[in-house]
N, C-alpha and C positions, 0 to 999 in steps of 0.2 A: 340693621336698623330695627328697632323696637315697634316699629308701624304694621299691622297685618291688614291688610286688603284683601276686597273679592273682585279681583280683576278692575282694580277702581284706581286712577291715576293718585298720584301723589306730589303735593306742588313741595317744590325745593327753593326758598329766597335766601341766598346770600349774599342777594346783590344791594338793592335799594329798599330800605324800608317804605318808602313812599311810593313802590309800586303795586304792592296791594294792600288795600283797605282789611283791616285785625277785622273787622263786622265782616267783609266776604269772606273771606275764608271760615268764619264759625260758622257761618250761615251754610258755604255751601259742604264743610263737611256734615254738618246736622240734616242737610237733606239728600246727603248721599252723592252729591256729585264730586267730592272727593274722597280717597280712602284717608287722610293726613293731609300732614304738611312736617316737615324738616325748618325750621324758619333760624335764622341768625341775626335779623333785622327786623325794626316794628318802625310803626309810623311813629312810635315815643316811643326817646331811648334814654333811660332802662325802659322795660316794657313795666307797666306796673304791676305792681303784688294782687292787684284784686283785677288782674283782666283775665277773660274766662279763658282764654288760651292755654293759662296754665293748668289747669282741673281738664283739660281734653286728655284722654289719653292716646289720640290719633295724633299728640300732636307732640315732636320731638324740638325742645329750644335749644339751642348753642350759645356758648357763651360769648362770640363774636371777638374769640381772641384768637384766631388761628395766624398760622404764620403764613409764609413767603410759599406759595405753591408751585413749582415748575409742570407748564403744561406736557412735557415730555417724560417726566419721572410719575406724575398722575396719571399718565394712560400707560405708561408702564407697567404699574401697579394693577390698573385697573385689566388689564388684558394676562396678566399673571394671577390675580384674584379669579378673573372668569375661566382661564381652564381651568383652575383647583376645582371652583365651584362645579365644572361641569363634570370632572372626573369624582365627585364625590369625596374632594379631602377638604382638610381645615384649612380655610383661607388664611390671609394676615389680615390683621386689624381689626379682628372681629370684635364688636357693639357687646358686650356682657350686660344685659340689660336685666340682670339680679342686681348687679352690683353698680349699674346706672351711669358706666362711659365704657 
């Protein structure tokens, strides 16, 4: 992920747009009580062209077209990611965030 934090939580919605208000989340990362946000969902969908969300650069959008996830092939992954990451190698699926996916 393209988000850098100082020990600052990071809120992640890919669930329901309508459960957080686009105003909190600018609000509370502007005041520091979030490092980002990951968001896939807005309270209006498309989000629009002129909402400040997208000029944040805490703030990572998805295009909210992902596919069929299996809960058992994702923590597969993610428990194969996490040794790489702790033995010091190149994980999979790494974010290239010069090149912006």
């Amino acid at each position: 992920m393209c988000i850098y934090t100082a020990q600052r939580s990071v809120l992640i919605n890919v669930g329901r747009g309508d459960l957080v208000k686009n105003a909190t989340i600018i609000k509370a990362i502007k005041h520091g009580w979030l490092g980002g946000a990951v968001l896939d969902v807005f309270e209006e969908e498309p989000l629009p062209a002129d909402s400040e969300l997208w000029r944040m650069p805490e703030v990572v959008i998805t295009p909210h077209c992902s596919a069929v996830s299996l809960w058992d092939e994702v923590a597969e992954l993610f428990a194969e990611n996490l040794k790489l990451f702790l033995a010091g190698k190149e994980m999979k699926f790494v974010v290239d965030c010069e090149k912006g996916y």
